[in-house]
N, CA, C and O atoms as CSV, one atom per row, in Angstrom:
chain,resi,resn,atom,element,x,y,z
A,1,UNK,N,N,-28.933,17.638,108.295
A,1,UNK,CA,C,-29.946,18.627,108.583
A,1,UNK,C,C,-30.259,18.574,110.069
A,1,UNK,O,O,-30.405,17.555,110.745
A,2,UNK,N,N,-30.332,19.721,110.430
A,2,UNK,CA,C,-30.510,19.683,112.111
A,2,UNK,C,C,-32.475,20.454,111.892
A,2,UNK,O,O,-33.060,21.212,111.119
A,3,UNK,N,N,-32.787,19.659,113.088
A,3,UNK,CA,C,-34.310,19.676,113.377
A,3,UNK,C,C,-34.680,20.330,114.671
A,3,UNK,O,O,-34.125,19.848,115.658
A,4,UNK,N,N,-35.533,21.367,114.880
A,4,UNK,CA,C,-35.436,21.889,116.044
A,4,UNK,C,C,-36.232,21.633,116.771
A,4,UNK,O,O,-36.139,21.966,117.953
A,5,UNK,N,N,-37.381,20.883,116.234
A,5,UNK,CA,C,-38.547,20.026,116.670
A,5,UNK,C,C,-38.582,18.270,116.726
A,5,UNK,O,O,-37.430,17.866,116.565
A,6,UNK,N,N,-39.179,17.573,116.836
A,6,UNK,CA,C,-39.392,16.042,116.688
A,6,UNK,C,C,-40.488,15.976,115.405
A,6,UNK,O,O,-41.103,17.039,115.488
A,7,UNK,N,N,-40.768,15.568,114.793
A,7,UNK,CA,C,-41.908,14.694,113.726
A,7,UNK,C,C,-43.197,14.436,114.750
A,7,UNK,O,O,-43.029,13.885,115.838
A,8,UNK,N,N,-44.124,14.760,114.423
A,8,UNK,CA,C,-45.625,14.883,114.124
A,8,UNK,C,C,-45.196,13.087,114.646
A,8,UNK,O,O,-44.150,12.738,114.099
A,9,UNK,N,N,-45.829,11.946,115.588
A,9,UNK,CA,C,-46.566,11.025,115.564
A,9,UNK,C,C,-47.344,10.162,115.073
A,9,UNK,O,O,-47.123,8.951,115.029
A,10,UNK,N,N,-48.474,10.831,114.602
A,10,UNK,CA,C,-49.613,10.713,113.498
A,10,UNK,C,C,-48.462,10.496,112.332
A,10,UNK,O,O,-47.353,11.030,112.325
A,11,UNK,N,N,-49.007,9.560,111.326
A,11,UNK,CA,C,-47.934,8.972,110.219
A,11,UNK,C,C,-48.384,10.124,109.014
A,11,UNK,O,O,-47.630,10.857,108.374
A,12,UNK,N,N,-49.997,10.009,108.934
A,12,UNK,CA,C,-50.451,11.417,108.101
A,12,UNK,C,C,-49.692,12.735,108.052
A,12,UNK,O,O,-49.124,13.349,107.149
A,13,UNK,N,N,-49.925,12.989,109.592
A,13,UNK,CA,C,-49.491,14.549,109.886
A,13,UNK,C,C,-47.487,14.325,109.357
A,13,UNK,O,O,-46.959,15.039,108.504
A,14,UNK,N,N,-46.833,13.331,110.036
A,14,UNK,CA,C,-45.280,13.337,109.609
A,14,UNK,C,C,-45.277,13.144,108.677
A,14,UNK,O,O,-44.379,13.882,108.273
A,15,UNK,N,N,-45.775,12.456,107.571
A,15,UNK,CA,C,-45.710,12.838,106.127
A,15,UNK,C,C,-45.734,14.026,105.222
A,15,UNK,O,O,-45.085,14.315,104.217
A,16,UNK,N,N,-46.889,14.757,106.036
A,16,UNK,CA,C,-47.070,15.769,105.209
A,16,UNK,C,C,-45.789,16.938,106.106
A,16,UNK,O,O,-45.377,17.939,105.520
A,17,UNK,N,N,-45.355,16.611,107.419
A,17,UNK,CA,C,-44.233,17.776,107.548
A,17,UNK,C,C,-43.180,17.286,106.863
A,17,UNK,O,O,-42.317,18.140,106.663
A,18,UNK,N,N,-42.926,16.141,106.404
A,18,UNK,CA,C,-41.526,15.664,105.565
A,18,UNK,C,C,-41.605,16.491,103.993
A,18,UNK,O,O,-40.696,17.026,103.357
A,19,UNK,N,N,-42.736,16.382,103.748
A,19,UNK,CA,C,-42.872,16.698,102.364
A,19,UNK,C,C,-42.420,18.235,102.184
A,19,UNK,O,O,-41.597,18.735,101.417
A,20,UNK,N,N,-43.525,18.986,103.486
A,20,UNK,CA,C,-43.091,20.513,103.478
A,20,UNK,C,C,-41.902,20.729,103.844
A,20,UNK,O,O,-41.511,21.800,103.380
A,21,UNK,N,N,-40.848,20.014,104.700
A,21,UNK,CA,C,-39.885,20.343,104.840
A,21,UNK,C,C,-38.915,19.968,103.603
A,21,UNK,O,O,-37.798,20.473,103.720
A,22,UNK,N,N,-39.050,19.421,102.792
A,22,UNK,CA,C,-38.100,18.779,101.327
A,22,UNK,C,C,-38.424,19.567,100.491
A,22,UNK,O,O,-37.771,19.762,99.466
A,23,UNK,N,N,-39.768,20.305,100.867
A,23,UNK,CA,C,-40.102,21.260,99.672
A,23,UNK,C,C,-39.524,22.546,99.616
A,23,UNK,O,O,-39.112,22.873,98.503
A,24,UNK,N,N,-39.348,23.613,100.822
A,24,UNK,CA,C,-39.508,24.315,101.800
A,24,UNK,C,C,-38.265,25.340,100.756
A,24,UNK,O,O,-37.076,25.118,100.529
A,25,UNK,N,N,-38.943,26.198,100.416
A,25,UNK,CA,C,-37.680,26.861,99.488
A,25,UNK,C,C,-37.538,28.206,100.894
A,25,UNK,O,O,-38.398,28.586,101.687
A,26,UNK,N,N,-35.770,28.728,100.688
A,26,UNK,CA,C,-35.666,30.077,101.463
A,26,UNK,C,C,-35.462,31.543,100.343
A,26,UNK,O,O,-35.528,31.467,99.116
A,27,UNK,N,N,-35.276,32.472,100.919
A,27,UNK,CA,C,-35.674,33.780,99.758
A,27,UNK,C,C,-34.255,33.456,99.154
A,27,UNK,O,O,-33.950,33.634,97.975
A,28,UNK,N,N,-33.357,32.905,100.230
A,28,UNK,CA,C,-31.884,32.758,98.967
A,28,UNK,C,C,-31.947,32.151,97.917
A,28,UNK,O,O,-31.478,32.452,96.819
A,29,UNK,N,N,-32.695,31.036,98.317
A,29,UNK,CA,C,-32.385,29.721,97.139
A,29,UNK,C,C,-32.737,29.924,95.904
A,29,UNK,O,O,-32.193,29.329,94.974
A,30,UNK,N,N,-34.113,31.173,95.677
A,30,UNK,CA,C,-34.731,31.675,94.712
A,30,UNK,C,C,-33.459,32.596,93.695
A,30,UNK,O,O,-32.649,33.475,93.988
A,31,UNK,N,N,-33.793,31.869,92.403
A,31,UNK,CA,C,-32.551,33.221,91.447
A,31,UNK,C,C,-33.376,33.938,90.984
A,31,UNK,O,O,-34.592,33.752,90.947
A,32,UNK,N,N,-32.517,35.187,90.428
A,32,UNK,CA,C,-33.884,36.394,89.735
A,32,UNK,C,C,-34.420,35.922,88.983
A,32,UNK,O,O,-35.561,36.381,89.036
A,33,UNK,N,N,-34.305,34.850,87.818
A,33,UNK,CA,C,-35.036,34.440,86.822
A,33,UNK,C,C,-36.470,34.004,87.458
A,33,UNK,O,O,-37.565,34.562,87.386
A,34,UNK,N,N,-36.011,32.642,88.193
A,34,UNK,CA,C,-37.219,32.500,89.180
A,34,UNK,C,C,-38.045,33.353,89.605
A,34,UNK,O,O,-39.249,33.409,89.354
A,35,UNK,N,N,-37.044,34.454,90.655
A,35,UNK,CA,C,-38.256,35.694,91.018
A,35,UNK,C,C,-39.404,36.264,89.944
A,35,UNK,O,O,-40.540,36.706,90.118
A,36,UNK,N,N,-38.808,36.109,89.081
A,36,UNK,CA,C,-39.231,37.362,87.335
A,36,UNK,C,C,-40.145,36.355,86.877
A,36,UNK,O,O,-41.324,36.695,86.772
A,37,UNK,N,N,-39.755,34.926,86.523
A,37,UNK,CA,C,-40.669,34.423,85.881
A,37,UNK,C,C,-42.436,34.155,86.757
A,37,UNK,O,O,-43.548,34.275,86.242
A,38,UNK,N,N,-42.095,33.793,88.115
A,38,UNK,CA,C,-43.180,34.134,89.060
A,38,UNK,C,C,-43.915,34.778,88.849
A,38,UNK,O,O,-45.106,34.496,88.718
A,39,UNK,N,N,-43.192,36.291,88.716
A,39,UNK,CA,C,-43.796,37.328,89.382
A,39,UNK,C,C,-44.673,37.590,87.575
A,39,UNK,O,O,-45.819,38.038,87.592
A,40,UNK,N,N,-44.096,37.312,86.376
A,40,UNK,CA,C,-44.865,37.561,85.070
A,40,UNK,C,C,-45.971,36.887,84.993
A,40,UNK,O,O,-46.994,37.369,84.506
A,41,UNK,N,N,-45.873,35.448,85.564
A,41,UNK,CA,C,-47.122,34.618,85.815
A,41,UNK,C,C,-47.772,34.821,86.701
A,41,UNK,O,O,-48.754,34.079,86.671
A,42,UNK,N,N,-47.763,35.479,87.552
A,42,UNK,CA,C,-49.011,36.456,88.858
A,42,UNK,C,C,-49.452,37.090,88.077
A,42,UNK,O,O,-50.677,36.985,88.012
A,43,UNK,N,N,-48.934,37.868,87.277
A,43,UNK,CA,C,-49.641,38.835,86.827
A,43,UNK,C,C,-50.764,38.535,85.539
A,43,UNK,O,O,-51.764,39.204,85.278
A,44,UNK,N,N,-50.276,37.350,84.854
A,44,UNK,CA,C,-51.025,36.642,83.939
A,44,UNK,C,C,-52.685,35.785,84.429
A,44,UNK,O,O,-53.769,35.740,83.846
A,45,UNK,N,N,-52.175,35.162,85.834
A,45,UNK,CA,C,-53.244,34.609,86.553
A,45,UNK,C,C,-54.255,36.075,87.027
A,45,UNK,O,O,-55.481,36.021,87.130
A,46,UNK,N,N,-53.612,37.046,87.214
A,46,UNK,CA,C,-54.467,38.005,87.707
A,46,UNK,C,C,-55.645,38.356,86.595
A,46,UNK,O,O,-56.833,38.380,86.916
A,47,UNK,N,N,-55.249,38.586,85.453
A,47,UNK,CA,C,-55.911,38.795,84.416
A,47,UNK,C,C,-56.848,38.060,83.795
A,47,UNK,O,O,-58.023,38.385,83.618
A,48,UNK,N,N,-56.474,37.362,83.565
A,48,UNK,CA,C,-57.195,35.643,82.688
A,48,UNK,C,C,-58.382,35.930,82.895
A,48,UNK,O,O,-59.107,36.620,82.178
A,49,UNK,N,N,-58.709,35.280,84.142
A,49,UNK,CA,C,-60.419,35.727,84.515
A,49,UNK,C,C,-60.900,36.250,83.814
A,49,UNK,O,O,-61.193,35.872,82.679
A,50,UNK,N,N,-61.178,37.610,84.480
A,50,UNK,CA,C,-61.683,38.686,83.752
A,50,UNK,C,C,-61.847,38.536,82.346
A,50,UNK,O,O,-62.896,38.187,81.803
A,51,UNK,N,N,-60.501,38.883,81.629
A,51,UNK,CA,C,-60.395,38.823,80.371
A,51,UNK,C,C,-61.152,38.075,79.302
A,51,UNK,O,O,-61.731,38.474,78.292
A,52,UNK,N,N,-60.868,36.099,80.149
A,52,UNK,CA,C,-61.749,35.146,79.273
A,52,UNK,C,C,-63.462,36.027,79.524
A,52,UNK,O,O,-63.952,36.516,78.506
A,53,UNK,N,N,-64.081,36.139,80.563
A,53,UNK,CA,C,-65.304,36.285,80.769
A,53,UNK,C,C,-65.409,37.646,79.879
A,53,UNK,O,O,-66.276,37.556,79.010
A,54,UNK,N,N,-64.902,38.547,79.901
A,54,UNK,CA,C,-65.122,39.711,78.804
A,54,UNK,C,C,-65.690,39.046,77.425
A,54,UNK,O,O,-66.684,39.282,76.737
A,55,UNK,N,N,-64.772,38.244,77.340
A,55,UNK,CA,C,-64.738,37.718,75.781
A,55,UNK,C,C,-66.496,36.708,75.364
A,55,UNK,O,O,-67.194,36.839,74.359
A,56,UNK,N,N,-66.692,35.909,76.404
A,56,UNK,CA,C,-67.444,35.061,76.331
A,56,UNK,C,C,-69.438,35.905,76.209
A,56,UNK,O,O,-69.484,37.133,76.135
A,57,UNK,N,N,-69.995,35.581,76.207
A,57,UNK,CA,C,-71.339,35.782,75.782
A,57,UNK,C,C,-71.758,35.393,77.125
A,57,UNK,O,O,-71.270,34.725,78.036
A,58,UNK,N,N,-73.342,36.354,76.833
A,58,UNK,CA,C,-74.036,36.192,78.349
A,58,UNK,C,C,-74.741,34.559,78.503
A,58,UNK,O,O,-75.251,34.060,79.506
A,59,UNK,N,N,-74.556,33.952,77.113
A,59,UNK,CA,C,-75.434,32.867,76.856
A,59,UNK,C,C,-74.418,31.907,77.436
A,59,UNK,O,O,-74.842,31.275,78.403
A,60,UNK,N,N,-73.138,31.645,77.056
A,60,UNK,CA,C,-71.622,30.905,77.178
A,60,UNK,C,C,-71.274,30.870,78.685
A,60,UNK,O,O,-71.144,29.847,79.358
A,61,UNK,N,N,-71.153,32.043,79.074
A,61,UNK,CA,C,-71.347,32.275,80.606
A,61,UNK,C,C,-72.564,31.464,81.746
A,61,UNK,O,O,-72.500,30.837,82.803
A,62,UNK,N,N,-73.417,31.828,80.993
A,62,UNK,CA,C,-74.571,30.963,81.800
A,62,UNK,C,C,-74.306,29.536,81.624
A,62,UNK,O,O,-74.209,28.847,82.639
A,63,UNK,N,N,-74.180,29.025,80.524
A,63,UNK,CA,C,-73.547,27.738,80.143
A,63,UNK,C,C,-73.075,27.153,80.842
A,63,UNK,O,O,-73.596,26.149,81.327
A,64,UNK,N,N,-71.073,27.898,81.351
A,64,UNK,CA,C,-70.719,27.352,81.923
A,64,UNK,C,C,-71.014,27.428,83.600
A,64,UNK,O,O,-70.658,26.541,84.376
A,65,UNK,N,N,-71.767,28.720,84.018
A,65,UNK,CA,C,-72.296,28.352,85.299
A,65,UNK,C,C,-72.814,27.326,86.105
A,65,UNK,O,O,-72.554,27.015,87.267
A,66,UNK,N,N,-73.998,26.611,84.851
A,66,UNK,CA,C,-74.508,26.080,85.036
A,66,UNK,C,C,-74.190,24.721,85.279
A,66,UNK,O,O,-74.625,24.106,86.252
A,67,UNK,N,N,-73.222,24.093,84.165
A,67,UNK,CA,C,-72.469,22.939,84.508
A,67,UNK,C,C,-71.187,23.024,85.346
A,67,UNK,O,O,-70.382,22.122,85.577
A,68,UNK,N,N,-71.171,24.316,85.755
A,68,UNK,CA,C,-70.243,24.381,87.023
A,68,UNK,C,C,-71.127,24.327,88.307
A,68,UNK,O,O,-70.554,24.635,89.352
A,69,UNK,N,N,-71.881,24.127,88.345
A,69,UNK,CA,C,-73.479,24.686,89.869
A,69,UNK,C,C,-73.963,22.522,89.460
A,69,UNK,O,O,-74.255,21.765,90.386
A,70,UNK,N,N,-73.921,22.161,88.323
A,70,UNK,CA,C,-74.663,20.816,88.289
A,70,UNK,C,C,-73.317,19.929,89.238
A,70,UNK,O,O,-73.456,18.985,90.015
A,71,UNK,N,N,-72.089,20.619,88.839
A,71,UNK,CA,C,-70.646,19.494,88.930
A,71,UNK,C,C,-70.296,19.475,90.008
A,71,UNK,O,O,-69.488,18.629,90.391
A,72,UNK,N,N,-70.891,20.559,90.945
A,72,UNK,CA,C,-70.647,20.894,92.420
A,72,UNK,C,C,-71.679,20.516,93.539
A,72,UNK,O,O,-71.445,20.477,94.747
A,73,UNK,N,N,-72.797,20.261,92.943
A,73,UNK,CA,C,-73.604,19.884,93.261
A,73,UNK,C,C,-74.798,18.478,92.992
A,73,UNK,O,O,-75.703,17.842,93.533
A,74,UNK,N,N,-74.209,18.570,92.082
A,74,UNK,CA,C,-75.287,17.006,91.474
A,74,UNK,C,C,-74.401,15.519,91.889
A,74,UNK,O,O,-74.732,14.354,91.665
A,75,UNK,N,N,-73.466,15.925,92.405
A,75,UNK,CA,C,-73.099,14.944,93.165
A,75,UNK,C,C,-73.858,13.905,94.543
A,75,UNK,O,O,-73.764,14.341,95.690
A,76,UNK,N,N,-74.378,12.927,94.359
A,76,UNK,CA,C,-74.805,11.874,95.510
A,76,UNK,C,C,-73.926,12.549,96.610
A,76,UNK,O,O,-73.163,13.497,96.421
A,77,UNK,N,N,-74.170,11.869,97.853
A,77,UNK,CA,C,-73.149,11.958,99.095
A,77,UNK,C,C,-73.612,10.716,99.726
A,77,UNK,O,O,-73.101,10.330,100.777
């Protein structure tokens, strides 16, 4: 593999460019299945939301607000 830069110094920062670079997919490497299955699960994440909260009650909703607002916040520091 040829590098057109040097590595980050910082052992943190060169870690995390090793990782992105091992990870680092190009539009070739992707097959259509890949593309397709992606692109069906975007569209699934797009929805969900909404959908669950349609379903749920104004009471269920508050519910989970609430222990979502305690879990974000009732934390010490």
């Amino acid at each position: 593999m040829i590098r057109s830069r040097k590595l980050p110094k910082d052992p943190n920062e060169r870690a995390a460019e090793i990782v992105r670079l091992s990870t680092e997919e190009t539009k070739e490497e992707r097959s259509p299945i890949t593309r397709y299955l992606a692109e069906i699960g975007r569209k699934g994440g797009l929805k969900g939301g909404k959908a669950r909260a349609k379903k749920l009650s104004a009471r269920k909703k508050k519910e989970i607000a609430t222990n979502a607002a305690k879990t974000r916040w009732g934390k010490s520091r």
